[in-house]
Every structure is written in structure tokens, then in C-alpha cells.
C-alpha positions as CSV (number, residue, x, y, z in Angstrom):
1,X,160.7,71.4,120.6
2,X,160.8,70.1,124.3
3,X,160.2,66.7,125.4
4,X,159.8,65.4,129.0
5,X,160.7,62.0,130.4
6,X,158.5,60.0,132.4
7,X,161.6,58.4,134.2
8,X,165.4,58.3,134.3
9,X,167.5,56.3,136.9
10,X,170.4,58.4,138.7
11,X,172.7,59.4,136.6
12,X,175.6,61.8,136.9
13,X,177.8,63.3,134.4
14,X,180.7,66.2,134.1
15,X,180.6,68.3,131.5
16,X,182.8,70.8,129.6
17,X,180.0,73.5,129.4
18,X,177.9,73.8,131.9
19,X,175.7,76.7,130.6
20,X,175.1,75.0,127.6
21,X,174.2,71.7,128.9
22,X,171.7,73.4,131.7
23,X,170.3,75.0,128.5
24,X,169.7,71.3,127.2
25,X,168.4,69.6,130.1
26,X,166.1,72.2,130.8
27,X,164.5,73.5,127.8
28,X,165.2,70.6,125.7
29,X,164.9,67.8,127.7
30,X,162.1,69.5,130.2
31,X,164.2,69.1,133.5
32,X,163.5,71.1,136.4
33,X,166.2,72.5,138.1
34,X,166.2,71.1,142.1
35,X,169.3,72.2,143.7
36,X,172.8,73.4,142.9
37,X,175.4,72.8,145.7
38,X,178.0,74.8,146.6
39,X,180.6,72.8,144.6
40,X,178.9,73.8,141.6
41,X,177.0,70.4,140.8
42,X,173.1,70.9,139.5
43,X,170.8,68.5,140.6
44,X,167.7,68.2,137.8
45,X,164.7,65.7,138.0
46,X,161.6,64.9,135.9
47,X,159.5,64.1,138.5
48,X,159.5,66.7,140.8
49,X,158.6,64.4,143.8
50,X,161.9,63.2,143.5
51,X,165.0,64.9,144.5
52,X,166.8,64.4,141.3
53,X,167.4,62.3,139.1
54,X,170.2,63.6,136.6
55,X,173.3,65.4,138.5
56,X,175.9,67.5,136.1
57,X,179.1,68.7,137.0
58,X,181.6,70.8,135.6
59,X,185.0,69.0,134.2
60,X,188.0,69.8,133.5
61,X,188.1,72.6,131.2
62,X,190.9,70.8,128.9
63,X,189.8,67.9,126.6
64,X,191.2,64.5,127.2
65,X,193.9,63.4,124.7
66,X,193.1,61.5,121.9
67,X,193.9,58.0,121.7
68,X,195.2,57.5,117.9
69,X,196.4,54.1,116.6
């Protein structure tokens, strides 16, 4: 099942796995890959004419701590 956006605003995000969220965005979501730079950040858009639209990030690969009360 794959669904494509007609328009998202600019959004960036980290991420703990970056294969699997490419996997999402991509197939899933119907992104196109536009650029990956150097540091590692992808650049994906819906609208091709656009440079991007959605920019992902690895994080850190240790979860924050949770916050009990």
C-alpha cells in the first residue's frame, strides 16, 4: 500500500534507524529521494519541483531516558 502527498511544509526529523525510516518515507509514504549530504542527512520531497520537503537525520543511537513520575 503506498500513498503520496500532495504537500508537506519543511519538516526535519532525527531518527534512530535510518534504513528503516527511508524504507517508510519512500515506499510507504511515496517520497522521492533528492539528495543526501555528506553528513548523512536525506533530503525527500513529494513534489519533485521542489528541493525537499521532509529532511531525516540520524540520532543518537541511545534512547533518551525515560521520565517516570
Amino acid at each position: 500500500m503506498s500513498y503520496t502527498p500532495k504537500h508537506l511544509g519543511h519538516v526535519v526529523m532525527r531518527v534512530r534507524d535510518m534504513e528503516r525510516s527511508l524504507d517508510f518515507y519512500t515506499r510507504v509514504m511515496g517520497l522521492t529521494i533528492m539528495e543526501r549530504s555528506p553528513s548523512g542527512t536525506v533530503f525527500m520531497s513529494a513534489n519533485t519541483e521542489k528541493s525537499h520537503e521532509l529532511a531525516i537525520r540520524r540520532s543518537a543511537s541511545t534512547p533518551p531516558a525515560q521520565i517516570t513520575r
